[in-house]
N, C-alpha and C positions, 0 to 999 in steps of 0.2 A: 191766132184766129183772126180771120178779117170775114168780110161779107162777101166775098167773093168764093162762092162754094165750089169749091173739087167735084168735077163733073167726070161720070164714067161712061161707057157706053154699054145699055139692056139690049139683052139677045131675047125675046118670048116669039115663041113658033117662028114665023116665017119675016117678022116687022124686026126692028131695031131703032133703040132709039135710045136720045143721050140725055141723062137725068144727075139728079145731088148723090155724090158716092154719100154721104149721111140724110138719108131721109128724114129721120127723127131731127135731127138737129136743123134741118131745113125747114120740116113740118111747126117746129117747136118757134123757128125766130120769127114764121110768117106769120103766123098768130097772132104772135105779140109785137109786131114792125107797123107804122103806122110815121111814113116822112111827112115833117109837116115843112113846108116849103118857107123860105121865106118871103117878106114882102121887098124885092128890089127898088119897087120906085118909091116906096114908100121909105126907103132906108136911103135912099138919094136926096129924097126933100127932107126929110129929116139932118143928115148934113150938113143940106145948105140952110138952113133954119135953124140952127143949132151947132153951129161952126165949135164955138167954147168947149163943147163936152169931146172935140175932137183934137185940137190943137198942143195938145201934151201930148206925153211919153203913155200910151197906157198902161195902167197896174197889173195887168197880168197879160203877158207877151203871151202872140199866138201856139207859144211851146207848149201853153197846157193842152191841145188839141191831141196829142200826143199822149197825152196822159189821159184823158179822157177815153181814148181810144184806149188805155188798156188797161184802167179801170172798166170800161164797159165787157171788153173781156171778161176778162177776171169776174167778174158779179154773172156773167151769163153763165158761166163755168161751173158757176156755183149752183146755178139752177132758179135765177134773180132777173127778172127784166129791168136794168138801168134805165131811168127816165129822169130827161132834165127837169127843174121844175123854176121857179118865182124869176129872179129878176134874170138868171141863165137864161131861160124858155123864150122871157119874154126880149133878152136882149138877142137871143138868135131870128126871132118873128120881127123883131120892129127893126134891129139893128144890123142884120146876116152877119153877126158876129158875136163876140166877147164887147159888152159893156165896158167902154172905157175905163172910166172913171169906176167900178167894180174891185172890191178885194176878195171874193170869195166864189167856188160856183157851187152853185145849188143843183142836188139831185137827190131823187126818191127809189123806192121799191115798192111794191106792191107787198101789203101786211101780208098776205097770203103763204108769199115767197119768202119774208123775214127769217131769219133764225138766230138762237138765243147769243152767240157768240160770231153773229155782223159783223158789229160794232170794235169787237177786240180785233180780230180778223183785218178788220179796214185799220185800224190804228196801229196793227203790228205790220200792214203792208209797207214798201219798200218806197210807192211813189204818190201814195195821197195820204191825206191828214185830214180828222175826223174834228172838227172843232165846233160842230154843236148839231142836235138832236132837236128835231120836233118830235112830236107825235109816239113818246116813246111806248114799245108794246108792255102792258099792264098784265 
């Protein structure tokens, strides 16, 4: 799955026109889709203001974007809107990337969407690791 929807073309009376071969699933990601841009010049000055946090190897190579990508799958699949959250969030907004110096990325679900067997699910998957819980449902 990517975001780039499969588009078909509608024949109604006499018009034509080219819309999402899955409405539902189009209806369902616009909903819950909300890009938050990051800040460039502020991820510029920050750089140059803070060379140190840059001048290493970072702790998690740009490959988990890859993974992220199908993790966010995978959870939409399941019927889960993926949402980055804490210092993830905040190193895509301040940093347009992965935080350096970072060992972990952080992401949320909305309770709503939760189910009892997430958790097992995410830790029996193939390409992420489940290594700690907030918020767990009571």
């Amino acid at each position: 799955m990517n975001f780039r929807f499969a588009v078909v073309k509608y024949r109604m009376e006499n018009e034509s026109f080219v819309g999402p071969a899955d409405w539902i699933r189009f209806v369902w990601t616009l909903q819950r889709s909300r890009f938050i841009s990051c800040e460039k010049d502020f991820a510029a000055r920050y750089r140059q203001t803070y060379p140190q946090f840059f001048s290493g190897k970072p702790r998690i190579q740009n490959g988990i974007i890859l993974t992220l990508q199908r993790f966010r799958n995978w959870a939409i699949e399941r019927g889960m809107t993926p949402m980055l959250c804490a210092g993830t969030l905040l190193g895509w907004y301040r940093e347009c990337g992965i935080i350096t110096y970072t060992h972990d990325i952080d992401f949320t679900v909305f309770i709503e969407e939760h189910y009892d067997k997430f958790p097992d699910d995410v830790m029996n998957s193939s390409f992420i690791e489940l290594s700690l819980r907030f918020n767990k449902v009571s």
